[in-house]
N, C-alpha and C positions, 0 to 999 in steps of 0.2 A: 620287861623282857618278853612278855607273853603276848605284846603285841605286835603282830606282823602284816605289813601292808600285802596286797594282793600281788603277785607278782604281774605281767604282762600278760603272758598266759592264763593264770587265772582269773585275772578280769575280765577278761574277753570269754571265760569258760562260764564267771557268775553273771553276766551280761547274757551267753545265750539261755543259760538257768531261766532265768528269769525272762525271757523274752525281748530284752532291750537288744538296738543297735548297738555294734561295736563301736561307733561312736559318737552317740547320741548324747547332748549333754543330760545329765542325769540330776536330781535333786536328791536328796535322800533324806530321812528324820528316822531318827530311832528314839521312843519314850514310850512310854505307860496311854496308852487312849484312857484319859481321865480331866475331868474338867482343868486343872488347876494348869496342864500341859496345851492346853487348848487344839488341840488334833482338828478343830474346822478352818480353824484362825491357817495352820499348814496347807490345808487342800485351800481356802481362799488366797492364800501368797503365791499358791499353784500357778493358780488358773491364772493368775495376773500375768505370772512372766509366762506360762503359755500361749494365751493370746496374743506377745508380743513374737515367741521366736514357740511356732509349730511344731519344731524341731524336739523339743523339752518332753523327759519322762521325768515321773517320780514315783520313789518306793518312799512305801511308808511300813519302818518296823514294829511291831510292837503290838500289845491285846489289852484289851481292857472297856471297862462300860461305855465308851462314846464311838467304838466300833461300827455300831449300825449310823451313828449321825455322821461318821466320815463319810461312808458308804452313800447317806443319803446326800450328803451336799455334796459329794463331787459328781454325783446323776444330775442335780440341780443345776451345778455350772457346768455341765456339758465337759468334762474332762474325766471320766471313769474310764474311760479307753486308755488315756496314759497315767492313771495313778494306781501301783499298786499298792496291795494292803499283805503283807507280805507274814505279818504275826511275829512270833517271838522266832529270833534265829540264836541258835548256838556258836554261829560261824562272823558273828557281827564283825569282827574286823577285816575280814576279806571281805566283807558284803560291803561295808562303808568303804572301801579302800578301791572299789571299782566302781566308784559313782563321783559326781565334781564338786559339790556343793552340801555340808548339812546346813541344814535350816533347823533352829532349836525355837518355839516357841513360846516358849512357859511362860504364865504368869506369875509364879512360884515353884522356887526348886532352890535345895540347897545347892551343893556345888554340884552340878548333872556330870558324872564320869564320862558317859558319850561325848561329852564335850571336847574334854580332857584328850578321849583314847583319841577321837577325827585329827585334833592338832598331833597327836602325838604320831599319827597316821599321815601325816603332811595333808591332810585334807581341810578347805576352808571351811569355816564355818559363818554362819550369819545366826547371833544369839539375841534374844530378849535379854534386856540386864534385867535381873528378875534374882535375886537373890544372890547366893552365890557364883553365878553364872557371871557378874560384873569380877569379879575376881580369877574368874577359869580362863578368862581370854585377852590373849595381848592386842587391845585393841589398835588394827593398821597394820599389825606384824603376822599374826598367828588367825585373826578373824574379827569378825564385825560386831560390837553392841552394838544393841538400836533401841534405843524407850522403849518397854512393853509397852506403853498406851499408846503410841507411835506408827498405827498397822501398817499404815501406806510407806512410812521409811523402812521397815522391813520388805516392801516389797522392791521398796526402789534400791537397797542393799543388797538383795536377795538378785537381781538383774545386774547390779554392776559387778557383784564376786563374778556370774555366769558369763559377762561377757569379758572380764578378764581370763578368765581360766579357758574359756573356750574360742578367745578372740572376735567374738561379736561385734560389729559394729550397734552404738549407742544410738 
């Protein structure tokens, strides 16, 4: 009951927050910047479906020791323009609730709640099965596992959620 999706107006209010188009397809991750979460593995699934649709931003929530290596690989792939690093928010469910897509990466995680809140949030998600995470998601109905050893079908995942939610041509 505590969680509440963004209304229309305040999407559009955490969109200008943050400097996104109002309707710009949006990527979002919220976790721990810590190995086990893999936080480059995210900015690399970025850049993939960026380079295919220009159009694409992404927030990235959350703090932690791999913070400067996001930082440093998305200057590498040439996408620090459209990724932000956004840190820890209090307001995460209107933050996730005005973006179209989480992307969940871990290579381990018990059952991730962000998981949980996105579906709970009507938002898709595209998950690494990676521990409890293969049980947080109705896969086909609610969001997408994909192998964690699997990177490129995360990305090819991560493109077919964006272009259904946003109507993309494939």
């Amino acid at each position: 009951s505590h969680l509440h999706a963004a209304t229309p107006a305040e999407r559009l209010e955490v969109r200008k927050e943050l400097g996104l188009p109002a309707a710009a397809p949006v990527v979002v991750g919220a976790f721990r910047l810590s190995d086990e979460k893999r936080p480059t593995l995210f900015v690399e699934t970025f850049a993939k479906a960026l380079a295919v649709k220009p159009e694409l931003h992404g927030v990235l929530m959350g703090v932690g020791p791999r913070l400067d290596d996001v930082m440093t690989r998305a200057e590498q792939l040439g996408v620090a323009h459209r990724l932000q690093c956004i840190g820890r928010r209090t307001d995460l469910p209107r933050v996730m609730s005005a973006m179209d897509v989480l992307l969940h990466t871990a290579w381990w995680d018990g059952t991730p709640n962000v998981v949980l809140e996105a579906q709970q949030l009507c938002l898709p998600v595209v998950v690494a099965k990676a521990g409890g995470a293969a049980d947080a998601v109705d896969h086909g109905r609610t969001g997408y596992l994909v192998e964690r050893e699997d990177e490129e079908a995360m990305g090819r995942r991560l493109f077919e959620v964006l272009a259904a939610v946003t109507g993309w041509k494939q």
